[in-house]
C-alpha positions in Angstrom: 0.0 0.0 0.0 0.8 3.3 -0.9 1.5 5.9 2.2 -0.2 9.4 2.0 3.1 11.2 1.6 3.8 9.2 -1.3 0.5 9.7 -3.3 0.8 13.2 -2.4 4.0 13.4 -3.5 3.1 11.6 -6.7 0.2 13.9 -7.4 2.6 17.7 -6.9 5.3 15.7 -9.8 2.4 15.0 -11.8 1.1 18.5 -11.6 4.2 20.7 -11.9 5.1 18.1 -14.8 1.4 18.6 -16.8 1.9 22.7 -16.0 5.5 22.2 -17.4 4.6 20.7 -20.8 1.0 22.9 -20.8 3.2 26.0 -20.6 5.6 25.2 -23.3 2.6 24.2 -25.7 1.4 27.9 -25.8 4.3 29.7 -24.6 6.6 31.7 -25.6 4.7 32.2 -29.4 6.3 30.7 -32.3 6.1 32.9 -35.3 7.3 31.2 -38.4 8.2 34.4 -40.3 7.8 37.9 -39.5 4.6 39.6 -39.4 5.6 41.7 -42.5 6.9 39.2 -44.8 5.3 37.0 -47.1 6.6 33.1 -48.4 6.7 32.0 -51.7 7.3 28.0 -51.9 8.4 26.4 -55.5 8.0 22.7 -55.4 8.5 21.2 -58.8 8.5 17.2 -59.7 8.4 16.2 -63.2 9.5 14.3 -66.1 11.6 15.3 -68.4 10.8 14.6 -72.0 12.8 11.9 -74.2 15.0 13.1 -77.0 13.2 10.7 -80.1 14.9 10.6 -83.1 12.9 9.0 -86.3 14.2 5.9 -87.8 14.9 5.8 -91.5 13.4 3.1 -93.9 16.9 1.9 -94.2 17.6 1.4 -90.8 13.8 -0.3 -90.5 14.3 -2.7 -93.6 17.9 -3.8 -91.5 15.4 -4.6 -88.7 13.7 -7.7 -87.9 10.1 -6.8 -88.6 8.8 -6.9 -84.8 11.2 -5.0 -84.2 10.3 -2.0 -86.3 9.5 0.9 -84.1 9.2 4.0 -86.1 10.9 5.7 -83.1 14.1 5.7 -81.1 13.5 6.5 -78.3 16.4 6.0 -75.4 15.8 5.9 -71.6 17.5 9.0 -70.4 15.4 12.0 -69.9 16.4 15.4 -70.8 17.4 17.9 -67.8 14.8 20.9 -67.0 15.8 24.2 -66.7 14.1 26.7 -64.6 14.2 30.4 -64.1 11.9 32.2 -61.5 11.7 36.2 -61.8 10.8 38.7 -59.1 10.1 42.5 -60.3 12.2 42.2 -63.3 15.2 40.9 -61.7 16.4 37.1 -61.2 15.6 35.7 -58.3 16.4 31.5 -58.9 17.7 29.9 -61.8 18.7 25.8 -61.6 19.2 23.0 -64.2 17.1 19.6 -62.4 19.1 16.9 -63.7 16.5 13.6 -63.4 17.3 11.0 -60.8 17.9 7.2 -60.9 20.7 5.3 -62.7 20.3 5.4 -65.8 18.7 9.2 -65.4 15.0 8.3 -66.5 13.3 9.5 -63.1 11.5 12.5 -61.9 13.3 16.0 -61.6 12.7 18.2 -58.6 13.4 21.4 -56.6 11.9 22.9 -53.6 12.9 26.4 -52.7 11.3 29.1 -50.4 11.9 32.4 -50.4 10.6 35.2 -47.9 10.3 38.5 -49.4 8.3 41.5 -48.0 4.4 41.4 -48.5 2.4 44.0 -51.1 2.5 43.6 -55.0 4.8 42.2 -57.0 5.7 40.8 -60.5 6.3 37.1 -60.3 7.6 35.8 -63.7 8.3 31.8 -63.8 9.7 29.8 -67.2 10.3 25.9 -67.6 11.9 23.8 -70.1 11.6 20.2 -70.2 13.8 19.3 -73.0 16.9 21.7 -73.1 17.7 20.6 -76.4 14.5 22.8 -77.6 15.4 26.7 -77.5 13.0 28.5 -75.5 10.5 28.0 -72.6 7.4 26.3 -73.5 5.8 26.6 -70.2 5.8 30.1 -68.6 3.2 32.1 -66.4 3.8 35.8 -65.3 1.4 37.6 -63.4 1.3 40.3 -61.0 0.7 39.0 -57.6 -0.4 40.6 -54.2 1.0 39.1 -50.7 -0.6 39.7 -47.6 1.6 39.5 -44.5 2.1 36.0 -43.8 0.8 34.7 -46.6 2.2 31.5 -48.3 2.2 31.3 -52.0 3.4 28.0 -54.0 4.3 27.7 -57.3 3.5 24.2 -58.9 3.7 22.4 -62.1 1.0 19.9 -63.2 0.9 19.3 -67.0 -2.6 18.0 -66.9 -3.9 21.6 -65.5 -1.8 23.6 -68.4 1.9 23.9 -66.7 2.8 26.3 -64.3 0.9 27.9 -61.7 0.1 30.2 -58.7 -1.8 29.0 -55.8 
């Protein structure tokens, strides 16, 4: 049997232990970024495209015949270059090289950047086949942060490419 003293004892530990931990879950505040800044996240996964070359009818005839793809296409997957613009001046450029060994997986970045809240022009371009000149997927648009506000820039080529949310 337990004494008094020692279920007393037990029940002032258990106390100053459930005021300890109840303290520390509210207190001191946590702010994850200042009250004036804004976040932007970019989080970008995606396939690069194949670099398919057409076969010629010689090269078909000196097939065997199921073996006559009209394509050839190898495994590797072209690299994707990205360039993100804030206000007219550069604010992240990167080359995503795709992943696995023999570099036919998924590319990706994730990046955050805090900047001050208000309006600004946000200016993204994507390439998924850097032997193609250009960007064939870019979206610009003039955006307006609210303090603590998280934006995220995503890619889904089902939905068109690039965009805000």
């Amino acid at each position: 049997m337990l004494k008094p003293a020692a279920i007393i004892g037990q029940v002032v530990l258990y106390g100053a232990f459930a005021a300890f931990i109840g303290y520390f879950a509210t207190s001191p505040t946590y702010k994850q970024i200042p009250d004036d800044v804004s976040l932007i996240k970019l989080s970008i996964s995606h396939l690069g495209e194949r670099n398919c070359r057409k076969r010629t009818p010689e090269e078909l005839e000196k097939m065997p015949r199921n073996m006559r793809a009209p394509l050839d296409c190898p495994r590797e997957r072209s690299d994707i270059k990205l360039e993100v613009d804030l206000d007219g001046k550069p604010l992240y450029q990167t080359v995503m090289h795709p992943t696995g060994v023999y570099k036919d997986g998924v590319s990706t970045t994730y990046k955050r950047f805090e900047l001050k809240s208000g309006v600004h022009q946000l200016s993204v371009r994507m390439s998924d086949n850097v032997a193609v000149a250009g960007f064939p997927f870019v979206k610009e648009a003039q955006i307006t942060l609210k303090p603590a506000q998280v934006m995220v820039i995503d890619f889904n080529p089902d939905k068109g490419g690039l965009f805000f949310r």
